[in-house]
MARBA-457509 format. One record per residue (C-alpha): z, x, y negated; residue in three letters. Coordinates in steps of 0.25 Angstrom, whole numbers, plus 5000, padded with zeros to 4 digits. Layout:
BEGIN
ZXYALA...
This chain:
BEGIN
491851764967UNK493051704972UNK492351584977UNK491351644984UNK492451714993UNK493151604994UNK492051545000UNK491551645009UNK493051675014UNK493151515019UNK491851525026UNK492251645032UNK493651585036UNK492951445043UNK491851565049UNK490751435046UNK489651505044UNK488451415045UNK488251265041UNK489551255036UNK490151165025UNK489751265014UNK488351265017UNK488651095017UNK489351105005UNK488251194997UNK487251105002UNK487750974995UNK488151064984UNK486651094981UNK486250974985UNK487150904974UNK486751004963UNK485251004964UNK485250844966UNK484850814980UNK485250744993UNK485250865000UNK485351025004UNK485151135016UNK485551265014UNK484851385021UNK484751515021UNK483651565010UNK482751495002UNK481651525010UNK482251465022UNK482351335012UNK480851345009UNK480551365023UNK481251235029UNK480851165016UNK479451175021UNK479851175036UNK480551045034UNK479150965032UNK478351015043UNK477151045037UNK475951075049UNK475851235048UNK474651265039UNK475051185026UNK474951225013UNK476151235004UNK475851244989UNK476551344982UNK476951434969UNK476051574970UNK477251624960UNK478451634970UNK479451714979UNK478751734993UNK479951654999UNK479151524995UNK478051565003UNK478551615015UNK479251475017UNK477751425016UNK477451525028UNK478551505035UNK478251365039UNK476851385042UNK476251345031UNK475351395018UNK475751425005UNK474651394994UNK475051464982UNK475051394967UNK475051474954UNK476251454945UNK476451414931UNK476251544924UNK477351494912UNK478351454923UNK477951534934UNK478051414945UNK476951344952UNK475951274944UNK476051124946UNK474651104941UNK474151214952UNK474751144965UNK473751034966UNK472551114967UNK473151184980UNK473451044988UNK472551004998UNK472950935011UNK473451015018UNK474551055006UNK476050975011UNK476851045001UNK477251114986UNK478351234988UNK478451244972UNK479551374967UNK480451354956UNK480451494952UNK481451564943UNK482151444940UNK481251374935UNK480651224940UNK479251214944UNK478451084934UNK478950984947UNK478550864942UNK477050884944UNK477250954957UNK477850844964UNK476750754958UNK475950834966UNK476550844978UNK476550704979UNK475350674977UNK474850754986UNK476350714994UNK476650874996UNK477950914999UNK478750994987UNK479651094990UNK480451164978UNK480751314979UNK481951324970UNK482451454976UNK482651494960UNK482951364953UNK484351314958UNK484551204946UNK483351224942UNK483051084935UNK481551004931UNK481550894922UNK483150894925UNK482950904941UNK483451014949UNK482551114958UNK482451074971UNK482450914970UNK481150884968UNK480450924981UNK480550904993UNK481551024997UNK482051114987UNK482251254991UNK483651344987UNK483751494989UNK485151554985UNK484751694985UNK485951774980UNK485151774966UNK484751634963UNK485451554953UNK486251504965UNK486351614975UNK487051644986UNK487651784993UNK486551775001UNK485151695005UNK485251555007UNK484451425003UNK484451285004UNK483451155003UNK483751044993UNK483050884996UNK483350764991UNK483150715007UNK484450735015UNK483750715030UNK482750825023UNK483950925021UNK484550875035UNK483250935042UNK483251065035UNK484751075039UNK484251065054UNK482951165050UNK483951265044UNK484651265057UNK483551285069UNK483151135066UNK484451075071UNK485450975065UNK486350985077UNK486651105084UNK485651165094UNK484951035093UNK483651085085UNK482850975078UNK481651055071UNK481251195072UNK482251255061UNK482751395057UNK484051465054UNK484351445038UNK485751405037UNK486451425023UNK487851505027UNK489051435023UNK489451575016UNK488251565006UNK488351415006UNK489751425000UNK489351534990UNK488351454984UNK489351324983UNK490151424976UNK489151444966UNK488351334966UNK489251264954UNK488951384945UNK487551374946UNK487151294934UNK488051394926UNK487251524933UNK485851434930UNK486351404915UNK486851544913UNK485551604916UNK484651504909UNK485351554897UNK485051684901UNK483551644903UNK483551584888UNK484151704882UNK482951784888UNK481951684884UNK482451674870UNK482551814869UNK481551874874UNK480151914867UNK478851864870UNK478351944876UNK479151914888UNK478351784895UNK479751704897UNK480151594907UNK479751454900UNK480651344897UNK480451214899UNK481251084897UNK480851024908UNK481451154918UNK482851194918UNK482751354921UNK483951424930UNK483251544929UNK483651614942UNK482451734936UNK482251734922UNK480851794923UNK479851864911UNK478251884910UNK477852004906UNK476352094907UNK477052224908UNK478152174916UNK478452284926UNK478652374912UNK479652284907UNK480352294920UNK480452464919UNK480652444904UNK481752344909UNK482452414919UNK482452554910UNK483352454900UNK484152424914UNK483552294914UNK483252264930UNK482352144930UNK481552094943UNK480452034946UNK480151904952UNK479151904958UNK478252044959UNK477251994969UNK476751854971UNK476751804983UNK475251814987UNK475351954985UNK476451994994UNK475852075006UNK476651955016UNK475851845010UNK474451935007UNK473551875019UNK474151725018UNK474051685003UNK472751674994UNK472251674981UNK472451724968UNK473751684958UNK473551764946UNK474851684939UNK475651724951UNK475151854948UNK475451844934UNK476751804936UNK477051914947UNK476652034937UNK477351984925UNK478751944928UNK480051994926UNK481351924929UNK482351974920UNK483851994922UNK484551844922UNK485751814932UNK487151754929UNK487751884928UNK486951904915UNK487451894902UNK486651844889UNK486951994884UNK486152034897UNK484951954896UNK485151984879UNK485052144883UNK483752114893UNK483052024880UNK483452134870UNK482652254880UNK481552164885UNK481052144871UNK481052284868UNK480152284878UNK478652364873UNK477352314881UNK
């Protein structure tokens, strides 16, 4: 606690508010700690994915391949820039996009893959980006729930072209407020989007491109340099947490699966179950509050019900069934110990 006032009371004493050396400072900080040459930050997550996809110009009307299991904010980005979203069923056992799926969507007027890395979980990248180039598609990961997140032993966000950070007060690494950022392994790539964060200029009021206002604040930037060294502690706390549910639960409960290839951070610790809205009342009668993530799919929501087509029963599946159960750094292993013991008292 201390070093967050202490950090908001110096920005408040230099009264630099925005674009400041805190945001400067973070931005490298990241950068280093996922791997990459560079970093922008932003305001949100979506505003990440919408000048990831704003940075590459596509002519409107293309198609962008993407997960049908995902928050809506990865397909507004899609909209925001003109373009269409084609939707691809997940894995059912890992809940992400399904690489084996995306080829049959691509046609030629497809120009990139927007994959999720939901829950804290990697999508299967390698075959992905076999994919994308071979048909030379842009990939752009959206790792707004996978900060060091790790495939084959590489982080989230460095195997595409732009890797996409929200910092959402209750991410692993979460601000006081929204912001965002956009990782690549290009520097002049980062250096554009710094000008698109800022009315698409480098130099002030002369405007290169046609940009926005999305400027990470010096006072959230500081706040997640003050916690950004903790967050392999809070990613490795909670994947205890996660293990202690998975071994202890019973099988009745569909639980996450666990790969050697993925290293989990498990910003949600999410369960299948067929009667999963009498859990959640059985749960909350224990004074277990548990949410879930997500209720309606994407091609269900009333915004989206003109504009996106087809059936995606597995989305559907996915959307009925799940329950995220209580996991945060806060929690204790007598915590989730309690939660195991009520759960599998549990009577269908």
């Amino acid at each position: 606690m201390e070093d967050y006032q202490r950090s908001f009371s110096d920005s408040l004493e230099k009264g630099w508010f925005i674009l400041g050396k805190k945001v400067e400072q973070f931005e490298e900080e990241f950068a280093a700690y996922c791997g990459v040459a560079g970093c922008a930050g932003l305001a949100s997550g979506l505003d990440a994915l919408v000048l990831a996809l704003r940075y590459f110009d596509f002519p409107e009307g293309s198609e962008v391949i993407v997960p049908s299991n995902t928050y809506i904010a990865t397909i507004l980005a899609i909209y925001h820039n003109g373009l269409v979203p084609v939707l691809v069923e997940p894995e059912l056992s890992s809940y992400n996009i399904d690489p084996l799926k995306i080829e049959e969507k691509i046609n030629s007027n497809t120009k990139a893959i927007l994959v999720v890395h939901l829950y804290g979980k990697m999508c299967d990248m390698d075959p992905i980006m076999a994919t994308a180039a071979q048909h030379n598609l842009k990939v752009i990961e959206d790792c707004a729930q996978a900060h060091g997140a790790l495939y084959k032993g590489r982080m989230a966000g460095t195997f595409g072209d732009f890797g996409a950070f929200s910092f959402y007060p209750t991410k692993n690494l979460g601000a006081l407020g929204d912001a965002g950022a956009l990782l690549a392994a290009d520097p002049q790539r980062i250096e554009k989007i710094k000008a698109l964060r800022n009315y698409g200029c480098h130099e002030k009021y002369h405007n290169k491109y046609i940009g926005i206002n999305s400027r990470l604040d010096e006072i959230q930037a500081g706040f997640l340099s003050v916690k950004l060294p903790f967050l392999n502690d809070i990613n490795n706390h909670k994947k205890k947490l996660a293990e202690r549910y998975h071994e202890g639960l019973m099988y009745d409960f569909i639980r996450p699966v666990i790969h050697e290839d993925y290293q989990d951070v498990n910003h949600i610790y999410t369960v299948r179950h067929p009667q999963r809205d009498e859990l959640r009342a059985y749960l909350l009668e224990n004074n277990i509050r548990t949410e879930i993530h997500y209720p309606i799919p994407p091609h269900q929501q009333e915004a989206l019900s003109n504009r996106l087509e087809g059936d995606y029963p597995i989305s559907e599946l996915i959307h009925r069934t799940t329950l995220s159960l209580p996991l945060s750094y806060s929690h204790t292993v007598a915590d989730i110990d309690k939660v195991i013991e009520i759960m599998n008292k549990f009577k269908n």
